[in-house]
C-alpha positions in Angstrom: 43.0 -7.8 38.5 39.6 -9.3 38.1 39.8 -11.6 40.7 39.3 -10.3 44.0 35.9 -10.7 46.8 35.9 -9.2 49.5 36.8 -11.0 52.3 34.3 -11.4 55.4 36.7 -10.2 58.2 34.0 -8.7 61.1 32.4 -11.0 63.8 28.9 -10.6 62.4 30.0 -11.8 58.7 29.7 -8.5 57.1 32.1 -7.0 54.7 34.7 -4.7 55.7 36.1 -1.9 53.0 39.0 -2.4 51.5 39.8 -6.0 53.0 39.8 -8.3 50.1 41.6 -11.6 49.4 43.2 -12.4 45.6 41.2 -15.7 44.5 43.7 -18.0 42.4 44.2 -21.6 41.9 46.7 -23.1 42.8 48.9 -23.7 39.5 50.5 -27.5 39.3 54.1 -28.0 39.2 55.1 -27.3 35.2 51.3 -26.9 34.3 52.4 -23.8 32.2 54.7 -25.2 29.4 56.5 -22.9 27.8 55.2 -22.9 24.3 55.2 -19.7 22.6 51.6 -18.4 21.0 51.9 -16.5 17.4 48.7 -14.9 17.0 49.4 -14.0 13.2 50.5 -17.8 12.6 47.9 -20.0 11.3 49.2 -22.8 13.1 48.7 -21.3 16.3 45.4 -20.5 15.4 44.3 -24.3 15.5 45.8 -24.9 19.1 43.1 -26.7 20.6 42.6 -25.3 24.4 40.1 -25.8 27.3 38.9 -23.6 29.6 37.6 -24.0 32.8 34.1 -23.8 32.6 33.0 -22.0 36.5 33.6 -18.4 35.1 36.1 -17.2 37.8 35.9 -13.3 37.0 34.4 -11.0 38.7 30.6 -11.3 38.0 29.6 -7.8 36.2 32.6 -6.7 34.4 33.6 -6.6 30.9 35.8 -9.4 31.4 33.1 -11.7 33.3 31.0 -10.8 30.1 33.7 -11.8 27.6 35.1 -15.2 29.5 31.2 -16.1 29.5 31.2 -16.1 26.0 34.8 -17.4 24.9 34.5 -20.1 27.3 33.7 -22.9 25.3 35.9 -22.1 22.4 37.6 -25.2 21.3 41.2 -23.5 19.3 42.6 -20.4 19.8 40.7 -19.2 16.5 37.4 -19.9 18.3 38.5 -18.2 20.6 39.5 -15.0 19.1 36.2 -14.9 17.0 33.9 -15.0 20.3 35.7 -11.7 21.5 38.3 -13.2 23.5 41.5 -10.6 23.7 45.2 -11.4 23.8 45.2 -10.2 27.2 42.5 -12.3 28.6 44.3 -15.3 26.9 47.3 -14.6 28.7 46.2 -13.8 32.1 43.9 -17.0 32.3 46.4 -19.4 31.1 48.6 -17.3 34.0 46.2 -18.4 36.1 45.5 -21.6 35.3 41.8 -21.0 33.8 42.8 -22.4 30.4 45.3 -25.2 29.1 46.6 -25.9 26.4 46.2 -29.7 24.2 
């Protein structure tokens, strides 16, 4: 999971290894509806979503890299042509990083 710091857990504020806290926001009640994304189906292309703009990956990795850029895609056909991946659209809309209009 892309989404973990490390969490300061010593008196003097520095980092311990291997302590490290799961950032996620907290999800409203029913914010995920359960609508069912074809990829292949021209109609779900034109889905309009928004994203959350504060990129909330882990600064660095390929994903940080690739939500940087996908960000401010408008549809779901925006997104896919700025490199965003199947994957990444269904963990962030998991957790609550992307909805759906």
């Amino acid at each position: 999971c892309g989404y973990r710091r490390f969490a300061l857990s010593q008196e003097d504020g520095s980092k311990k290894n291997g302590d490290a806290e799961v950032i996620t926001r907290p999800r409203e009640r029913g914010a995920q509806e359960s609508v069912k994304i074809d990829f292949k189906r021209p109609q779900s292309l034109k889905r309009r979503l928004q994203f959350v703009q504060k990129n909330p990956k882990v600064q660095g990795s390929s994903a940080h890299q690739r939500y940087e850029k996908y960000k401010k895609a408008k549809t779901l056909q925006e997104f896919m042509d700025l490199g965003g991946w199947k994957g990444d659209f269904h963990n962030d809309r998991a957790h609550g990083f992307l909805s759906l209009r």
